[in-house]
DSSP file (Angstrom, degrees, kcal/mol; ACC not computed):
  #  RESIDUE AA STRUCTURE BP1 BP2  ACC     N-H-->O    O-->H-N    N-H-->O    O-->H-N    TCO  KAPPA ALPHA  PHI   PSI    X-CA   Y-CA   Z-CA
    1    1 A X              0   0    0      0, 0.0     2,-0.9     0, 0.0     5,-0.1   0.000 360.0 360.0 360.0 -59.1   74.6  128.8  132.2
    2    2 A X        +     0   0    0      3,-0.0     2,-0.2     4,-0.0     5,-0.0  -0.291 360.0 162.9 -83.9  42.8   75.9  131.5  129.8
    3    3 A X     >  -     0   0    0     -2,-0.9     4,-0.8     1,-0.1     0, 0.0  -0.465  44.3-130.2 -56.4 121.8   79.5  129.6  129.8
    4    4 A X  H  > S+     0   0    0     -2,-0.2     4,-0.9     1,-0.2    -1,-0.1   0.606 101.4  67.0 -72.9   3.7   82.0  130.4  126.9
    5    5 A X  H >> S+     0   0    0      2,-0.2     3,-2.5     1,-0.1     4,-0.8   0.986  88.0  56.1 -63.2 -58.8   82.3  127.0  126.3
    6    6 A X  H 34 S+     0   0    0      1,-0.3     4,-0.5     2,-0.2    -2,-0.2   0.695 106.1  62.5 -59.0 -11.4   79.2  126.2  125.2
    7    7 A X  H >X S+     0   0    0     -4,-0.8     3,-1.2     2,-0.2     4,-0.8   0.911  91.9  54.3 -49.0 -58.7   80.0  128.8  122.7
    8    8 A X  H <X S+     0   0    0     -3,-2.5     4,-1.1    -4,-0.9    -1,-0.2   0.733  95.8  78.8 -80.2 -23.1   82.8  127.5  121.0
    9    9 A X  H 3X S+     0   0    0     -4,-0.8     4,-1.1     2,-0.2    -1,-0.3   0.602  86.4  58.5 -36.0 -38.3   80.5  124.2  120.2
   10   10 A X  H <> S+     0   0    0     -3,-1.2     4,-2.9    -4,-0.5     5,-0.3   0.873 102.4  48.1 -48.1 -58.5   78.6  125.7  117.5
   11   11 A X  H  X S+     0   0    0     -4,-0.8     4,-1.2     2,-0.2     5,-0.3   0.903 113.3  51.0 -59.2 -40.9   81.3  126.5  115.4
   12   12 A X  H  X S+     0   0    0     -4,-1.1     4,-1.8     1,-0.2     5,-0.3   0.961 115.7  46.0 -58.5 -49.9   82.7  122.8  116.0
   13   13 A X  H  X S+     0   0    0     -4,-1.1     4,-3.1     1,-0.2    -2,-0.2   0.925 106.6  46.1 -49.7 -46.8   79.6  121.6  115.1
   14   14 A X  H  X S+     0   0    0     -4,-2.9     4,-2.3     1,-0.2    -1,-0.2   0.702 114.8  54.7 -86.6 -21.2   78.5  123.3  112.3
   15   15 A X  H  X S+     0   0    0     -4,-1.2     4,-1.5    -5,-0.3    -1,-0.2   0.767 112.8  49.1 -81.2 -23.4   82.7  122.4  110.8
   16   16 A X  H  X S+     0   0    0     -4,-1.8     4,-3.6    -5,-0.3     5,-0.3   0.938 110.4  47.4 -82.6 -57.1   81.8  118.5  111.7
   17   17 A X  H  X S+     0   0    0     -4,-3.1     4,-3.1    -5,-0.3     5,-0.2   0.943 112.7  48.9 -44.1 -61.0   78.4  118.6  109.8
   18   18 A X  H  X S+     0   0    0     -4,-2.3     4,-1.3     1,-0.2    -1,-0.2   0.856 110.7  54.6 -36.9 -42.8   79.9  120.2  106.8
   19   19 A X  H >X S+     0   0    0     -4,-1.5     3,-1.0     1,-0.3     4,-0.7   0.973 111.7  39.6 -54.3 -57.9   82.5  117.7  106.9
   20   20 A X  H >< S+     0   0    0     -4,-3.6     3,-2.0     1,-0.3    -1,-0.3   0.834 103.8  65.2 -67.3 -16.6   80.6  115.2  106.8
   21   21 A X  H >< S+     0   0    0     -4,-3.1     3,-1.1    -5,-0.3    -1,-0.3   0.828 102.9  55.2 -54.6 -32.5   78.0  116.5  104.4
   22   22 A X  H << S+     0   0    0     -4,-1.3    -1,-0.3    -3,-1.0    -2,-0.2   0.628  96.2  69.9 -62.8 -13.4   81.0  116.5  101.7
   23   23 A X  T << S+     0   0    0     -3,-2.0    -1,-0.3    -4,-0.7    -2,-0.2   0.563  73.0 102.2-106.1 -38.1   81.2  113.3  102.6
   24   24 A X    <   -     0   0    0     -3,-1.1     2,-0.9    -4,-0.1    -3,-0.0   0.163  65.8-137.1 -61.1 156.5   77.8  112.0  100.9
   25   25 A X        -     0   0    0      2,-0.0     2,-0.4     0, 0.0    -1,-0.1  -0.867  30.5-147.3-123.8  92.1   78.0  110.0   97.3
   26   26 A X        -     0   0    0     -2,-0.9     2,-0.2     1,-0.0    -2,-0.0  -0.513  16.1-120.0 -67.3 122.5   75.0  112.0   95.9
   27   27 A X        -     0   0    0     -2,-0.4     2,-0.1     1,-0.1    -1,-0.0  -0.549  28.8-107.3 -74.1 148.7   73.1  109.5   93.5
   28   28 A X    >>  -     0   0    0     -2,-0.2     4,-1.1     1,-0.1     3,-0.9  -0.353  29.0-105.0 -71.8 142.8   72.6  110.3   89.5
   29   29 A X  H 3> S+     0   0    0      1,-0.2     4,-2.3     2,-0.2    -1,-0.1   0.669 120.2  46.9 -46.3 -31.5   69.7  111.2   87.9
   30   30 A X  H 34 S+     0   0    0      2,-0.2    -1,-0.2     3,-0.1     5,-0.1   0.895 111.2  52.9 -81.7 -33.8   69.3  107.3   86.1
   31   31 A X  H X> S+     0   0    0     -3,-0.9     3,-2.9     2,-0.2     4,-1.1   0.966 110.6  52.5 -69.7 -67.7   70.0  105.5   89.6
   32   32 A X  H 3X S+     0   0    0     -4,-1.1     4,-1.8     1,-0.3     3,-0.4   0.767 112.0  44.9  22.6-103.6   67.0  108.0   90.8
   33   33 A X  H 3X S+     0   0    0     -4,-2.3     4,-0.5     1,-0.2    -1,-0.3   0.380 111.9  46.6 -61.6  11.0   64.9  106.9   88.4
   34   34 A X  H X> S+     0   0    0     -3,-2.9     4,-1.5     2,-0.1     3,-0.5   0.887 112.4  48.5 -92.6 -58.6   65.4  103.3   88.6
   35   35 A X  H 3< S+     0   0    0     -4,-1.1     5,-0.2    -3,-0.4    -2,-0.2   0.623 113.5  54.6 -59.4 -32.6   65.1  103.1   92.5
   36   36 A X  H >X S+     0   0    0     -4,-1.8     3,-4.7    -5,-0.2     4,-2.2   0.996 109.3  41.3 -67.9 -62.8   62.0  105.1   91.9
   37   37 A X  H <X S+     0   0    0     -4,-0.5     4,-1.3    -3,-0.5    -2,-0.3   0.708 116.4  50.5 -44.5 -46.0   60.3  102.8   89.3
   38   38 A X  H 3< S+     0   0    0     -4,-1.5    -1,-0.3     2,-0.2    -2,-0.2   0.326 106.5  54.3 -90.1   0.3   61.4   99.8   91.3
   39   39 A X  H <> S+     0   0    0     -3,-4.7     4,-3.6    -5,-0.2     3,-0.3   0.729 118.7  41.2 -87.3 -67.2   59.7  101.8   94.7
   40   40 A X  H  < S+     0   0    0     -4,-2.2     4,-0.4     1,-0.3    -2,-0.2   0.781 114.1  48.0 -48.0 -42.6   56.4  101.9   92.5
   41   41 A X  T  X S+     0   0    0     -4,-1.3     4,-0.9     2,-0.2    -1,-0.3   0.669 107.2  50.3 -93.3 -10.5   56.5   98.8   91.0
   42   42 A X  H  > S+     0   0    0     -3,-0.3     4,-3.0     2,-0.2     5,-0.3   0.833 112.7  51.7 -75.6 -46.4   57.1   96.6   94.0
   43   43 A X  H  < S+     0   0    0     -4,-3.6    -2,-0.2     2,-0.2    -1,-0.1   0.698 102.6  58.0 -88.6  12.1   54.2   98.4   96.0
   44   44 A X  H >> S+     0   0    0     -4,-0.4     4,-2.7    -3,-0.2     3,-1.4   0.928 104.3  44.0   7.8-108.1   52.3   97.9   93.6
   45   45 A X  H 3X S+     0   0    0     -4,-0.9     4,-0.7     2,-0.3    -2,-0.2   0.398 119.8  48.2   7.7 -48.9   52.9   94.1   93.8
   46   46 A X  H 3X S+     0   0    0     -4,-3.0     4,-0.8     2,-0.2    -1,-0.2   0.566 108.9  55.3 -74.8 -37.1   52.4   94.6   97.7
   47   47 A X  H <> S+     0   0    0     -3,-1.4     4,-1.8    -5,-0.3    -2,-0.3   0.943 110.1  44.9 -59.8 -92.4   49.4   96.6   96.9
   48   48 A X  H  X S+     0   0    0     -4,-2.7     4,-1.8     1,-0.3    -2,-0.2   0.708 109.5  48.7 -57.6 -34.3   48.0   93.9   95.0
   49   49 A X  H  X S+     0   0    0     -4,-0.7     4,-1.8     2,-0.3    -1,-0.3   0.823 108.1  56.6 -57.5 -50.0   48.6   90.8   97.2
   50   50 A X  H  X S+     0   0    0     -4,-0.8     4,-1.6     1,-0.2    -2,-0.2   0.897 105.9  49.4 -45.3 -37.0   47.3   92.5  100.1
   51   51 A X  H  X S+     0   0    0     -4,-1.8     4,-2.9     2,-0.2    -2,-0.3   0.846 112.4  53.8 -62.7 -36.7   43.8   93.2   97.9
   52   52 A X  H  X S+     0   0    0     -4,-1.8     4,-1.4     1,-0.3    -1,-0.2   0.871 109.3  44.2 -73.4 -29.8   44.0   89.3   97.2
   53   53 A X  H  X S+     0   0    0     -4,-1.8     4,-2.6     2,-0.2     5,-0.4   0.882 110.4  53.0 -77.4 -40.3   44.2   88.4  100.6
   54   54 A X  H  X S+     0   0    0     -4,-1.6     4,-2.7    -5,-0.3     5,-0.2   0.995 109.6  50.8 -41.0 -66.0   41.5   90.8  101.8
   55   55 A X  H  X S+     0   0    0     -4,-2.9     4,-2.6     1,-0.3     5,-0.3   0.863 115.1  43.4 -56.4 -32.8   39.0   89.4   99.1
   56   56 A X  H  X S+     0   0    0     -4,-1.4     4,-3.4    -5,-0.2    -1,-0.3   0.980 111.3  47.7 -90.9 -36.4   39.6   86.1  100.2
   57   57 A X  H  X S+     0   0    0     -4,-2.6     4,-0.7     1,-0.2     5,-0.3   0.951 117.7  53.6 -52.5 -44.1   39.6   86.5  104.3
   58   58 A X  H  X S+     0   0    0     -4,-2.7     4,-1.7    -5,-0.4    -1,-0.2   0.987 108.0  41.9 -40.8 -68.8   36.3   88.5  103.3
   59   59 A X  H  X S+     0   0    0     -4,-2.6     4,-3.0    -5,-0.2    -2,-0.2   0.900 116.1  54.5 -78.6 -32.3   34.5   85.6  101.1
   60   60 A X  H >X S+     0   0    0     -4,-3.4     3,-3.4    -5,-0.3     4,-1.3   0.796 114.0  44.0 -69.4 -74.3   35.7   82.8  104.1
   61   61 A X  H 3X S+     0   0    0     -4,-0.7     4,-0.7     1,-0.4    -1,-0.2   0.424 110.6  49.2  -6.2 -56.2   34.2   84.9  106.5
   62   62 A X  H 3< S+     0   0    0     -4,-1.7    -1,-0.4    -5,-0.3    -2,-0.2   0.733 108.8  49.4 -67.8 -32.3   31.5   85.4  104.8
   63   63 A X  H XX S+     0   0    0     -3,-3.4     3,-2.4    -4,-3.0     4,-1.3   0.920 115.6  47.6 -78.7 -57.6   30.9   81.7  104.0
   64   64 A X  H 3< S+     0   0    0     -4,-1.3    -2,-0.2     1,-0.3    -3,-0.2   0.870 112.4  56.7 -50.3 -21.2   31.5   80.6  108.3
   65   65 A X  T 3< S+     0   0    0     -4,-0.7    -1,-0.3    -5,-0.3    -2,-0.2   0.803 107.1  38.7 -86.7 -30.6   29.3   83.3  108.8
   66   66 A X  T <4 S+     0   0    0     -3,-2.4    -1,-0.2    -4,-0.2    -2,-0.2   0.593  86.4 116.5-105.2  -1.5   26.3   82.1  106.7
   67   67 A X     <        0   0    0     -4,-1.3    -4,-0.0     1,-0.1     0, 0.0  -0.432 360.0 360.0 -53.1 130.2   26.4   78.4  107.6
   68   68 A X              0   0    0     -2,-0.1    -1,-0.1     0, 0.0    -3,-0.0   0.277 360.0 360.0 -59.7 360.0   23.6   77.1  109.3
């Protein structure tokens, strides 16, 4: 259980994660804020088409419901 291999695996690890962290294309502050705007305004959009479809599965409902 307390094998010095499993030892020497940490340090590998932790040299691969760095690597790869260096590795990352970190985005700029304008791409940010576009990506954001364009998060917001599409659910939104998503948002609102769901409400439209609610109101209307609502009012048919409501009309099968109240036929005689």
């Amino acid at each position: 259980m307390g094998d010095s291999a499993d030892k020497q695996k940490g340090p590998g690890f932790f040299a691969g994660v760095k690597a790869e962290f260096k590795k990352i294309i970190w985005p700029n502050r304008e791409s940010t804020l576009k990506q954001s705007v364009a998060v917001v305004a599409i659910s939104l959009v998503v948002g609102l088409i769901i409400a439209v479809l609610d109101y209307v599965a609502k009012y048919g409902v409501n009309f099968l419901t109240s036929i005689k």
